[in-house]
N, C-alpha and C positions, 0 to 999 in steps of 0.2 A: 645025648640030651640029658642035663641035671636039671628038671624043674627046682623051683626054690619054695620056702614056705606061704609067701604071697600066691605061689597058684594057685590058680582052684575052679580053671576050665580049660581046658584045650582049645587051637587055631581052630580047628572045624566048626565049634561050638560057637567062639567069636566071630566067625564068617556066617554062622547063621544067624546069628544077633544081625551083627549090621547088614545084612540082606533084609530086614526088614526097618531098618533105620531111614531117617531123612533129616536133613538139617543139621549135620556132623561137623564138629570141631576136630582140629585134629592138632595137637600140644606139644611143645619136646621142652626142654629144660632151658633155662637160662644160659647164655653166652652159647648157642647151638654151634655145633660141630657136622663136619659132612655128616656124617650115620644120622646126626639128630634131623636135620634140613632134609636128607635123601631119605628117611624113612616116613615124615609128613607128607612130603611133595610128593613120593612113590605112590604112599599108601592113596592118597586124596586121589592120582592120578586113576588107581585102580578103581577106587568106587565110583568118579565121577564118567569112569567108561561105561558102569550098570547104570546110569542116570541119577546119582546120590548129586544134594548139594551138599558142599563140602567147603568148609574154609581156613586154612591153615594158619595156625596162630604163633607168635613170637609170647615168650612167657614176659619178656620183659620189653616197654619201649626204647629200643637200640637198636643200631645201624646190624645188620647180618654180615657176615666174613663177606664183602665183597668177589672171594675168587670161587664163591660158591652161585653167583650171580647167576651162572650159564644154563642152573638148572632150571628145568620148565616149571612152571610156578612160581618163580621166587618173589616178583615184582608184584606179586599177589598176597604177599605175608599180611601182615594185620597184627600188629602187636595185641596183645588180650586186655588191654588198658584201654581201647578205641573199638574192640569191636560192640555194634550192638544187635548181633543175632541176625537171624534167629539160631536157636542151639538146642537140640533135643538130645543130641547124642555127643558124649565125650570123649575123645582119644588120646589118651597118651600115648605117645612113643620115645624112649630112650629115654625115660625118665621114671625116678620107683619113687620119689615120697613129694609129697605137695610143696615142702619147702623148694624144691626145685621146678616147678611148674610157677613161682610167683604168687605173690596174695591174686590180683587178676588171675589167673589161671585158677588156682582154687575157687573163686567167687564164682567163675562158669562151672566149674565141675559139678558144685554143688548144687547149681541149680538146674542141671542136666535129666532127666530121667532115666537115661543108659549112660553106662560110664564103662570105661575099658582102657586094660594097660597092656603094651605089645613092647615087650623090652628084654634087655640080656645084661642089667643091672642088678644081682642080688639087693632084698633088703629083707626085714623082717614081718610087717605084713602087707599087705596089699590096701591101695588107696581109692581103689576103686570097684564097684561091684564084680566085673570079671576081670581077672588077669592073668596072663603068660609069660612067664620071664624065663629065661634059660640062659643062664651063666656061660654057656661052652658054646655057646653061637658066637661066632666070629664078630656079628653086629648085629644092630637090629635089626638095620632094609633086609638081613636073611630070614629074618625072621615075617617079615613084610614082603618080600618075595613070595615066602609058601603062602604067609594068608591071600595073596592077591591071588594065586590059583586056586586054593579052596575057596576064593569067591568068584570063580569061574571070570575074572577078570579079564580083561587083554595087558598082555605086560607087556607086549613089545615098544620099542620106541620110549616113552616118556619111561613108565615105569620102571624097565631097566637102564634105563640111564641114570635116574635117583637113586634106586638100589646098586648098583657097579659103584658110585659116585661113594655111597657107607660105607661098603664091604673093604673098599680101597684106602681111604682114607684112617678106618680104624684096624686096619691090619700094617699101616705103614707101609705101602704098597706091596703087600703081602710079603714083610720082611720081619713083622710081630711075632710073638708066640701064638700069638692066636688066629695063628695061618694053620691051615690043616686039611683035610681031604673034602672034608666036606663046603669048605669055602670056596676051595678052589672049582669043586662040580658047580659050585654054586652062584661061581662069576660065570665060566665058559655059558650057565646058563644064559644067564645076561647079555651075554656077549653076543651068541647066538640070537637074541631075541631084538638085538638094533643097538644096545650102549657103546661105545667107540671108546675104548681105554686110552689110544693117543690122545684124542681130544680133551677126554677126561684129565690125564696128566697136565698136558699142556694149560689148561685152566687151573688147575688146582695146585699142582706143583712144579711148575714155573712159569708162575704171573705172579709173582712178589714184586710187593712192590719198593720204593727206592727207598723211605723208612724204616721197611722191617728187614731189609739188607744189612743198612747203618743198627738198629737195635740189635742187631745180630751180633755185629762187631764188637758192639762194648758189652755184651754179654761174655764173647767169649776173652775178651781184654782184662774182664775182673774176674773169669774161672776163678774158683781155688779145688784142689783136687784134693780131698779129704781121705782119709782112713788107707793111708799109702796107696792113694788112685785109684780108689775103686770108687770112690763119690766124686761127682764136679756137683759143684754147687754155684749159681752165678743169680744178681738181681739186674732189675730194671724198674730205677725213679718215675714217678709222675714229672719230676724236671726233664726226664730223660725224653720221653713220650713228646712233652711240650716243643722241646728246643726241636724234635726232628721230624715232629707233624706228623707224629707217628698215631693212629685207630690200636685199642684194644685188641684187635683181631693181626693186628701187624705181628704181635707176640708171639703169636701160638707157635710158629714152625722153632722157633728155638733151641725150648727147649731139647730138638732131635740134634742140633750142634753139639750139643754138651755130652747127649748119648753116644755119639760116633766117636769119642774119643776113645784110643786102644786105651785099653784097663779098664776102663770104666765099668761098673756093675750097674750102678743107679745116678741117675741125674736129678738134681731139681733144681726149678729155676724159681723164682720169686720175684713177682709184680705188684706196685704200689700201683693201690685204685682204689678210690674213693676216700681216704683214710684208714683202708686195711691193706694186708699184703695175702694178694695171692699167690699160690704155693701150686707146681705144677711138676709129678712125679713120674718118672721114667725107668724100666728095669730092660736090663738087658739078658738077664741071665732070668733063673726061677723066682729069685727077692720077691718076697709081695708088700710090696708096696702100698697096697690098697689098707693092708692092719696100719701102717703107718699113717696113712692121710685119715683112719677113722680114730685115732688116737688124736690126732690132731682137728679134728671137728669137720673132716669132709668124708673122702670114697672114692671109690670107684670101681676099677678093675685090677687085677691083681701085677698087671705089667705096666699099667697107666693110670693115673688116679690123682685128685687132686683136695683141694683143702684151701681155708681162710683163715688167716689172721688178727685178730682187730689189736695188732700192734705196730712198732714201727721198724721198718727195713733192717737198722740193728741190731734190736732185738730178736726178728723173727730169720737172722743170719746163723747169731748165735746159737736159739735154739736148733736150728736145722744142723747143723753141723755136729752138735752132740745126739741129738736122736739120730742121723746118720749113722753115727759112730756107735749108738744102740744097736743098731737095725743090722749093721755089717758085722763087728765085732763079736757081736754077739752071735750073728747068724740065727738069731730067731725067726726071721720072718721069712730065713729060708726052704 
């Protein structure tokens, strides 16, 4: 465990907080990913087995990764731009600074009485009155696993199958770096307790759909392999999206094409959306990646990490290709 400078209570502590909560929010970041989806829908699962109401919010209103549909709750989301309460208690999970929760998401925090953040995202301070973040936790749902037993919860069934759903998906079906002993006790947990890893797979990784196949393609049609092969770098147009009826969330597996290439150290891929280009970072080796995407005005973890643009696909090719060529050459941010 490396707590970060944002802590400043322990799960047990936080488990007694919301043991006497009611009317709880529960928050993940913009564009949610499994860990961010399975650590709401886990954790809401937990409390709403002590009899909490509980209601799980989307930070922004937009469609969810459809291949995350299967989990229990999801058809219950509620973007934070529609909901209107009640809300006494805040939760974030897998998310560290309010810009990433949304102006809505902020607007509830605020007017919260309890607030609380349960995440494995370093940042520099805490945005909420309690928080626990730990960097070396494989995800968050692990992190929401143990809280749901220090609230004497029932985690079989729903619970571990939203927590297995994080743990899996942000270890790369534990093929990450940040696969490690204690993850792995951490699934058989889960396992043990009702969540079905075929199942899981078979919904999450492979139920692609016939667009993000095809974006996959011209992804990997425009590779270019940087710094004598050890960077792939590749984009994807808003034309591109258009012409193949392709969803935002069609993107995401991608970027892991460009990682499986032999040589490869780091990948990124870069997506036009909305008038910026999003920037999405991959390491295969130690690289931290994560200095690079906060150099670039985003974050995250040190083997996956992302960042925005507010420029255009050529420009933001350009510069990727020489701060690659920083990052590797240099071997700084190894």
């Amino acid at each position: 465990m490396a707590t970060t400078p944002q802590t400043n209570a322990d799960l047990a502590a936080i488990a007694s907080v919301l043991k006497g909560c009611d009317d709880i929010v529960v928050c993940g970041h913009v564009s949610p990913d499994g860990d961010c989806l399975g650590s709401q829908l886990g954790l809401a699962a937990a409390l709403r087995s002590l009899g909490k109401r509980v209601a799980c919010l989307l930070a922004k209103d937009e469609p969810a990764d459809e291949r995350l549909s299967f989990l229990p709750g999801f058809a219950d989301l509620i973007p934070a731009a529609r909901y209107e309460g009640p809300a006494r208690a805040f939760v974030a999970v897998d998310v560290p600074t309010r810009e990433r929760i949304g102006e809505d998401g902020a607007a509830l925090l605020d007017a919260c009485e309890t607030s609380v953040t349960v995440d494995h995202h370093a940042a520099d301070a805490a945005m909420t009155a309690l928080a626990y973040v730990d960097p070396d936790a494989a995800s968050t749902t692990v992190l929401v696993w143990e809280l749901a037993g220090l609230l004497g919860a029932d985690r079989a069934g729903d619970v571990a199958t939203c927590c297995y759903t994080g743990l899996v998906t942000d270890t790369g079906r534990f093929q990450y770096q940040n696969t490690d002993a204690a993850a792995l006790r951490a699934a058989a947990e889960m396992v043990e307790a009702g969540a079905d890893p075929a199942a899981v797979s078979r919904a999450v990784f492979q139920n692609r759909s016939v667009p993000s196949a095809l974006l996959e393609a011209r992804a990997v049609e425009r590779m270019r392999l940087c710094v004598g092969g050890a960077a792939a770098l590749s984009w994807l147009s808003q034309a591109d999206f258009e012409a193949l009826g392709a969803a935002k969330a069609d993107a995401e597996p991608v970027v892991d094409a460009l990682r499986s290439v032999r040589g490869v150290r780091v990948a990124c891929m870069l997506r036009e959306q909305d008038g910026a280009v999003r920037g999405s970072l991959r390491a295969k080796d130690d690289t931290d990646v994560a200095f690079l995407a906060r150099e670039l005005g985003g974050g995250g973890h040190r083997a996956a990490a992302g960042f925005t643009l507010e420029t255009g696909l050529e420009e933001a090719t350009a510069l990727l290709e020489r701060r690659l060529a920083d990052l590797l050459e240099g071997d700084r941010l190894k």
